[in-house]
N, C-alpha and C positions, 0 to 999 in steps of 0.2 A: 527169295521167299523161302520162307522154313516152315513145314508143319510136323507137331510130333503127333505120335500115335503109339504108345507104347508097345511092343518092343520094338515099332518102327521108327525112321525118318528121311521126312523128304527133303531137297535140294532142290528146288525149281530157278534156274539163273540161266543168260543167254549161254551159249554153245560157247561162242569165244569171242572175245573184243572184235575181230574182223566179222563177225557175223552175228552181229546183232539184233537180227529178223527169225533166228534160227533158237530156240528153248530148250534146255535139257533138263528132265528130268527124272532125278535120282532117288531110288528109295532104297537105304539099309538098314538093317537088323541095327539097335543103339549097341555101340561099342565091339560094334565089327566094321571091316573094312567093304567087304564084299557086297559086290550090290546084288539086291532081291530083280530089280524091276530097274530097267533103264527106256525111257520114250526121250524122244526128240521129236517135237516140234515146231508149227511156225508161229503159233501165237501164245503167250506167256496164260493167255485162259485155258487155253487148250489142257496145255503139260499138266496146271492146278485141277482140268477134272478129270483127265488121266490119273493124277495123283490121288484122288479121292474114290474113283472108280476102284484102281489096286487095293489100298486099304481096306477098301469093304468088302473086298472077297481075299485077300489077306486072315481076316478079322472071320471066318468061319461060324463062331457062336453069335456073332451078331451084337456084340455089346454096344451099349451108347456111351462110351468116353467120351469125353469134350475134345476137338482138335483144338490143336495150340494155331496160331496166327504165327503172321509174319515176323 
């Protein structure tokens, strides 16, 4: 799962092929490598409102962008 959020982006995908139960996710600055925010997870809903919780305190003036989907 992908959401952007200008100038952010998340990566929600499991941990690793042997552990499939276990979610990471990733949020970086677009067109940097370095992660802002990294959560791991056991449930892939989890990581997405983990993800969406960063963003909106990320996001300090409070704007209402649209997030992009999957």
């Amino acid at each position: 799962m992908r959401i952007v959020q200008p100038p952010y982006q998340v990566q929600i995908k499991p941990q690793s092929p042997g552990a499939p139960n276990l979610w990471r996710c990733v949020i970086n600055e677009e067109g940097s490598a370095e992660t802002v925010v990294l959560y791991e997870t056991a449930r892939k809903e989890d990581a997405k409102c983990f993800a969406l919780l960063e963003l909106a305190r990320l996001d300090p003036a409070g704007s209402r962008r649209p997030l992009g989907g999957e």
